[in-house]
C-alpha positions in Angstrom: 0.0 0.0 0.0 1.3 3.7 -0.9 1.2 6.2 1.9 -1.3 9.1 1.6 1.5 11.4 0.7 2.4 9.0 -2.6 -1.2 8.3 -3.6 -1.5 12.3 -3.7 1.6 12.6 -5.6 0.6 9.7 -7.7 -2.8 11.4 -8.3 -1.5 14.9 -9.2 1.0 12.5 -11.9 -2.4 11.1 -13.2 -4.2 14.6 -13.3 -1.1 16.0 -15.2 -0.9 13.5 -18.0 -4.0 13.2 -18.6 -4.5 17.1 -19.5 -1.4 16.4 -21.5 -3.5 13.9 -23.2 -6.5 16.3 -24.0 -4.1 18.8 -25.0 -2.7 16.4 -27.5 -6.0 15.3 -28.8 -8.1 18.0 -28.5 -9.2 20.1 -31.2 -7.0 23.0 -31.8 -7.9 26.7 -31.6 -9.4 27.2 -35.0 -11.7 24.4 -34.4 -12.3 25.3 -30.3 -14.5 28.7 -31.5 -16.9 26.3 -33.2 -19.0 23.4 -31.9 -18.3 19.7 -32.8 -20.2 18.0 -35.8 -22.9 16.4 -34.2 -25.2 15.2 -36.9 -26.3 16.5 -40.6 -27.8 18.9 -41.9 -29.6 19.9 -45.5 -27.8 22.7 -47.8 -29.9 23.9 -50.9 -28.6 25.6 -53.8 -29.8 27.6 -57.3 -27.1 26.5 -60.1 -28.1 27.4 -63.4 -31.8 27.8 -62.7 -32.1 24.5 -61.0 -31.9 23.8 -57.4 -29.9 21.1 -55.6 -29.7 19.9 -52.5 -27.3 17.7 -50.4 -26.6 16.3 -46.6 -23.7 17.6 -45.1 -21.9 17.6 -41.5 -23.3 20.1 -39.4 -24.0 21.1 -35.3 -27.8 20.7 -34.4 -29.0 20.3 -38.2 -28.7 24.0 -39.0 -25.4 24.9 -38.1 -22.2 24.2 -40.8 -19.7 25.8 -39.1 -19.0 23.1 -37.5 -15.8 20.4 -36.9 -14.7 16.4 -36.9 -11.9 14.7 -35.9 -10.8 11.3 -35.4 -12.9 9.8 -33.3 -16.2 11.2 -34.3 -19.0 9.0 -35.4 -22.1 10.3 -36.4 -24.4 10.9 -39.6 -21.5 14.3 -40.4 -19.1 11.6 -40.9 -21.1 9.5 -42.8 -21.9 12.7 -45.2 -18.4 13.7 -45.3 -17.1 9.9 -46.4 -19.7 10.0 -49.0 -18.7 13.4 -50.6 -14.9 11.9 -50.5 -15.5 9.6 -52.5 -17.5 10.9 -54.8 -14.6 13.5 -55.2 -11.6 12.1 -55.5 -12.9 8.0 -56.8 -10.8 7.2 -59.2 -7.9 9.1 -58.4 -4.8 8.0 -58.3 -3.3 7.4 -54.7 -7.2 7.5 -53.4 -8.6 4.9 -51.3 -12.2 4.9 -51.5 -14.0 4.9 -47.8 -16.7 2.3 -46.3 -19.6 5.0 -45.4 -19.8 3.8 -41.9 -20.1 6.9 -39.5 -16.4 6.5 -38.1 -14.1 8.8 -38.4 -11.0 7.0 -37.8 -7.7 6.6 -39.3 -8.7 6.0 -43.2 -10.9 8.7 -42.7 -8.2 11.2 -41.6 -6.0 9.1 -43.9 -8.5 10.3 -47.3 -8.8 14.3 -45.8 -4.8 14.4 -45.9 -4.9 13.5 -49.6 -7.9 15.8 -50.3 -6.1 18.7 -48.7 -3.4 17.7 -50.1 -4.5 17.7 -53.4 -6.5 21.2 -52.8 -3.3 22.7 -51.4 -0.9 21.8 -54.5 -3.5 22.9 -57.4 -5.4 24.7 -55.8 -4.8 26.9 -52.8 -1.5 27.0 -50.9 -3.7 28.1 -47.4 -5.1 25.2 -47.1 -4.1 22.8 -43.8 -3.4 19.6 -44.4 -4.4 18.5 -41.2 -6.8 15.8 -41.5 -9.2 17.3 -40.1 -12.9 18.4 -40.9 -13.5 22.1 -40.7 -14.4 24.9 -43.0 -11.6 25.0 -45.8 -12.3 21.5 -46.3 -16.5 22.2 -46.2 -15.6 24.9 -48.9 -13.8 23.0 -50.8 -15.7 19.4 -51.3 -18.5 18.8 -53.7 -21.1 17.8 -51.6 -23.1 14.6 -53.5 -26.7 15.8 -54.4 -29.3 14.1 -52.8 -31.0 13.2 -56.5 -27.8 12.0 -57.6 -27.5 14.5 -59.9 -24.3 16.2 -59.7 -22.5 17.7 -56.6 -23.1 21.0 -54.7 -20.5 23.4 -53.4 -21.2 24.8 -50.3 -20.6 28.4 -50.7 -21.0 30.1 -47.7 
């Protein structure tokens, strides 16, 4: 048995690494002013007189400013796998997804070569992070839910 000095020291050790831990894991600052992904949401759009709709990952349904990580799992996720590989299918390097709500290391794996992609053609700014946020909601063409084209988010 530890004397009660040691099991406080030993619980102060604890305390400390884990807020190392969330530190580590957490989501950074950009992502910290805006809520977590929890869910989907519905954007509509008028291109060329028509309109279009798609799902996409959003806080409370209405909210797109919004973020995932690894470890999220929820309809977002599902959304955001989806318009991944409708994007980039095909491409050399890409691995296409299972749609399964997880965002775990293929998903992360298949934002890296998105952003990667984005930032060599098309905008140096862009993070490649592997992380969900706004530059990547921006940038994806978001599946239309007739499966007639895509829809670019657009602010």
């Amino acid at each position: 048995m530890f004397k009660s000095g040691a099991r406080r020291g030993m619980a102060a050790a604890v305390i400390v690494l884990a807020a190392a831990v969330v530190q580590l894991v957490g989501p950074s600052a950009a992502h910290a002013a805006n809520p977590q992904c929890d869910g989907a949401g519905v954007i509509i759009r008028n291109q060329s007189g028509d309109p279009y709709s798609a799902w996409i990952p959003a806080y409370r349904s209405s909210n797109f400013n919004c973020w995932l990580l690894r470890g999220s799992n929820n309809s977002g996720v599902g959304h955001l796998q989806r318009a991944l590989n409708y994007d980039f299918r095909g491409r050399k390097g890409y691995t296409l997804l299972d749609v399964d709500n997880d965002f775990g290391s293929k998903t992360e794996a298949a934002l890296r070569f998105a952003q990667t992609y984005w930032h060599d053609n098309f905008d140096s700014t862009i993070k490649i992070d592997g992380g969900y946020g706004s530059q990547t909601r921006n940038m994806l063409c978001w599946p239309d839910m007739n499966g007639s084209g895509c829809v670019h988010y657009l602010g």
